[in-house]
C-alpha positions in Angstrom: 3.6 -20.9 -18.4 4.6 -17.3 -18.6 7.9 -16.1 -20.3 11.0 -15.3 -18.6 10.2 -12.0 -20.1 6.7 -12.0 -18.6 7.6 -13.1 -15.0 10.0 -10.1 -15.3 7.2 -7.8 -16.2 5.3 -8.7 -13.0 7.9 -8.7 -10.3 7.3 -6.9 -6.8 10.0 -5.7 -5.4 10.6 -4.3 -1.7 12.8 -2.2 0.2 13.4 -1.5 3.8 14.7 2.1 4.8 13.7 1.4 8.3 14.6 -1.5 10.3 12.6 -4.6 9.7 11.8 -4.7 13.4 7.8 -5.0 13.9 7.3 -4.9 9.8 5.3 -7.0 7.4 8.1 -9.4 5.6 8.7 -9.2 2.1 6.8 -12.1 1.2 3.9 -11.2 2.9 3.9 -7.3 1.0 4.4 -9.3 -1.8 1.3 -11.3 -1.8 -0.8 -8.4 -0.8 0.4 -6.2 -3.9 0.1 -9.3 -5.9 -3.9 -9.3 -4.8 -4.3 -6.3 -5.8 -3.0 -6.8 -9.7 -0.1 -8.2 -11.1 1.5 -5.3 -11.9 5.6 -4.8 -12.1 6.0 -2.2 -8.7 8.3 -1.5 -6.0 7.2 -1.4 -2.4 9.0 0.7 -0.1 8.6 1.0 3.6 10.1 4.5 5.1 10.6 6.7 8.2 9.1 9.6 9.1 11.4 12.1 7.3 11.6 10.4 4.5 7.8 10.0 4.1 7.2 13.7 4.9 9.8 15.0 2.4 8.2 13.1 -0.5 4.7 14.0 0.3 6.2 17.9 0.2 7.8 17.4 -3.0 5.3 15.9 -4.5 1.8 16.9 -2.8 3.1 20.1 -1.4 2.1 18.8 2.1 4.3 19.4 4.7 4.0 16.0 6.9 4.6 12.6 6.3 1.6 10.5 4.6 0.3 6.6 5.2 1.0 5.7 1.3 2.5 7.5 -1.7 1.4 5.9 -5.4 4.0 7.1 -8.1 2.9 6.4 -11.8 6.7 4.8 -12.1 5.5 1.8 -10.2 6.7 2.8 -6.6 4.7 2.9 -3.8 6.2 4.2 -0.3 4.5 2.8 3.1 5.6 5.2 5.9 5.5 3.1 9.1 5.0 5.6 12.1 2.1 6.3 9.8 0.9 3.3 9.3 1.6 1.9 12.7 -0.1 5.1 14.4 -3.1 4.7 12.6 -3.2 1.1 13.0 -3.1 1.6 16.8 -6.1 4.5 16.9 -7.7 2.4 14.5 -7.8 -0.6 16.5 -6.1 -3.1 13.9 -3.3 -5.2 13.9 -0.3 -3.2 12.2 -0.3 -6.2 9.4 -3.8 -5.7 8.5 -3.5 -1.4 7.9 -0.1 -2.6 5.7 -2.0 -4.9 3.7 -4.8 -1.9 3.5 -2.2 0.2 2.4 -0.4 -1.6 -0.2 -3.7 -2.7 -1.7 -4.8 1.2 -1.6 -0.9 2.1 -3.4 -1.3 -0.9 -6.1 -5.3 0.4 -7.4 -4.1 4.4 -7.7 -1.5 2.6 -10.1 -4.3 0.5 -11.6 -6.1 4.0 -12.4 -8.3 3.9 -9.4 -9.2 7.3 -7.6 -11.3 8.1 -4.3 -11.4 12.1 -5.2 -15.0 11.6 -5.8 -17.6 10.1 -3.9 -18.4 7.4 -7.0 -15.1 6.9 -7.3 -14.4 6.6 -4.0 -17.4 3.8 -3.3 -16.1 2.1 -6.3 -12.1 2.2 -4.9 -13.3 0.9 -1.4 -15.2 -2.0 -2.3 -12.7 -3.3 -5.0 -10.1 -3.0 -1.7 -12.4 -4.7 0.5 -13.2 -7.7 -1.7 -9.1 -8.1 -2.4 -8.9 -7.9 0.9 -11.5 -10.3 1.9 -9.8 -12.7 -0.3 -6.3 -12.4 1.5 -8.5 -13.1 4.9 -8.4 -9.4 6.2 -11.6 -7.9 7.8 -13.3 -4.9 6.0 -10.9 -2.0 6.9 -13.6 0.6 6.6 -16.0 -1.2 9.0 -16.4 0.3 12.5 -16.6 -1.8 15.4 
């Protein structure tokens, strides 16, 4: 049985900016990131302005992004990303968040889709976490 200290060590943590309305509950982000590696992290979902005004002060990219990995443990879900996508995508708005926060959880785990190895490498460790959790191959086209 792990430590108090150890339980500590692992905890996921999440906050809303937005309202909850239409959004993934805690539990469920929880158990996603938890998939992914049991890694201490903070999970935080964000408007529009918020997720464009990271991405420019940290990617020097003027428009708001689908995930943001920080190497502090954070990881920042922007949900009219997320939920656009999901829609032109053709998935369920819980399916492209547990994507997403698998995605956020490997870049802190060291993974990287920059190159085309890494990238095949980076997709198929998603889509077997994924598969696990009960969620369809999000890079298959149907």
């Amino acid at each position: 049985m792990p430590t108090k200290r150890a339980r500590r060590k692992n905890r996921i943590f999440v906050q809303y900016a937005v309202p909850r309305r239409g959004l993934p509950d805690a539990s469920r982000l929880r158990k996603w990131a938890r998939a992914a590696g049991r890694i201490p992290v903070t999970l935080r979902i964000v408007g529009e302005a918020e997720g464009r005004r990271l991405n420019r002060a940290y990617r020097r990219n003027n428009r708001a992004t689908n995930v943001l990995s920080f190497h502090t443990g954070d990881v920042v879900l922007c949900h009219p990303v997320i939920a656009r996508e999901a829609r032109a995508q053709g998935k369920s708005v819980a399916a492209h968040y547990a994507h997403l926060v698998v995605h956020g959880i490997l870049h802190l785990r060291g993974y990287a889709h920059e190159k085309k190895r890494d990238a095949a490498r980076m997709e198929a460790r998603e889509i077997a976490i994924l598969r696990r959790a009960g969620i369809r191959n999000p890079y298959a086209v149907e």
